[in-house]
N, C-alpha and C positions, 0 to 999 in steps of 0.2 A: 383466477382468484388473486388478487393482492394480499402482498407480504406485508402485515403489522408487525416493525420492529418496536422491540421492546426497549425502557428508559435506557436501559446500557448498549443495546446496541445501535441506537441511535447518535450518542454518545462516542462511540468507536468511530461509526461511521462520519459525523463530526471532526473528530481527532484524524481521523484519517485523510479526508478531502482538504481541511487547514494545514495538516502538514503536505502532500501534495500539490496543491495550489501554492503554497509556498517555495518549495523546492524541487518541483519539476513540473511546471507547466509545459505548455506544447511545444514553449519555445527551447525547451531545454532537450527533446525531444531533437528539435530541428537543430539544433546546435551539433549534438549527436552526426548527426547524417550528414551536417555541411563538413563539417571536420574528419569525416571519415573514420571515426573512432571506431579500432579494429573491434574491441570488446561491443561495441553497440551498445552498452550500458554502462554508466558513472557508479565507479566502484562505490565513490564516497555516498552518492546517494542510499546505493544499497545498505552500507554500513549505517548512517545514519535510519534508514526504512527497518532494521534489526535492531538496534538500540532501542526505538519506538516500543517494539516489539510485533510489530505486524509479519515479521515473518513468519515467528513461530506462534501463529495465530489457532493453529490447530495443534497442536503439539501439545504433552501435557505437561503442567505444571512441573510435577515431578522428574523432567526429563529438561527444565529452562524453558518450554512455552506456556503462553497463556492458560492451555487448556478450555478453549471454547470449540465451539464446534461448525458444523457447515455454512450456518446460517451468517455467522460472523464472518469468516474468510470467504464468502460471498463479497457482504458490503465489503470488504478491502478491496477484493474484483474490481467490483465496482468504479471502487473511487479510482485504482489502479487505470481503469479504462476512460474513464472523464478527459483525464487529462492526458490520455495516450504514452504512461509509465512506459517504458522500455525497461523491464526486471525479469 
């Protein structure tokens, strides 16, 4: 059965793949691995990927996350995986 997201979480999911397409495409990825970067992930992306607020995608409001739920930190998955995130 196909997932209908709704106006907002298409939206999310939007916000999410434009800010990944922007700052961590695949090459950023390969960059990663050519360099040998012990962490295996860019700190600063992550910091930036938390400011967005897509970390705390499931988290509640009253605690500093968005407060949405599965369906949402799904599409971040998602987008996470398009462009093969290393997070």
């Amino acid at each position: 059965m196909p997932l209908i997201l709704t106006e907002e979480q298409t939206m999310l999911q939007d916000a999410a793949d434009g800010f990944l397409n922007e700052n961590a495409p695949i090459a950023h990825l390969r960059r990663l691995r050519d360099d040998r970067n012990p962490d295996g992930v860019s700190r600063d992306l992550w910091r930036a990927f938390g400011e967005m607020g897509f970390a705390g995608v499931i988290i509640p409001e009253a605690m500093g996350g968005m407060g949405l739920g599965a369906v949402e930190a799904g599409v971040i998955a998602e987008s996470l995986g398009r462009t093969l995130t290393p997070s």
